[in-house]
C-alpha positions, 0 to 999 in steps of 0.5 A: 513523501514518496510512494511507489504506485497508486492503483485505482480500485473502482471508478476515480469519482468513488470514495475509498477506491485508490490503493498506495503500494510501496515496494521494498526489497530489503529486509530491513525498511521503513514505511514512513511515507506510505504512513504519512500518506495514509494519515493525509488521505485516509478517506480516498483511500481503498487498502494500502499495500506494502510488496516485501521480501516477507510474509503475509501480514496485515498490520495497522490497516496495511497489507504486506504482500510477499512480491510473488502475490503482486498478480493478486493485486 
């Protein structure tokens, strides 16, 4: 299981404060990580993003941000 970066959202001893990013640079990928993570660890965890070539979508609890938007994180 491999994820690209974790964020801490609010204070590390809070629940549902740390958020997954993965980075994709393709068009055509997979999640299976971030999925995998998200289901072992669901309660500590804020919003998980995606940062993709696409557009913005929110899909399944997961945020896919275009890569220019990362700033907005």
């Amino acid at each position: 299981m491999e994820i690209d970066f974790l964020i801490a959202k609010s204070k590390i001893s809070n629940r549902h404060n740390i958020s997954p990013i993965e980075v994709k640079s393709s068009k055509n990928y997979t999640i299976s990580s971030l999925q995998k993570f998200k289901a072992k660890y669901d309660e500590q965890l804020h919003v998980p993003y995606v940062l993709h070539t696409g557009d913005l979508k929110e899909e399944d609890g997961i945020l896919y941000l275009p890569v220019y938007m990362t700033m907005l994180l």
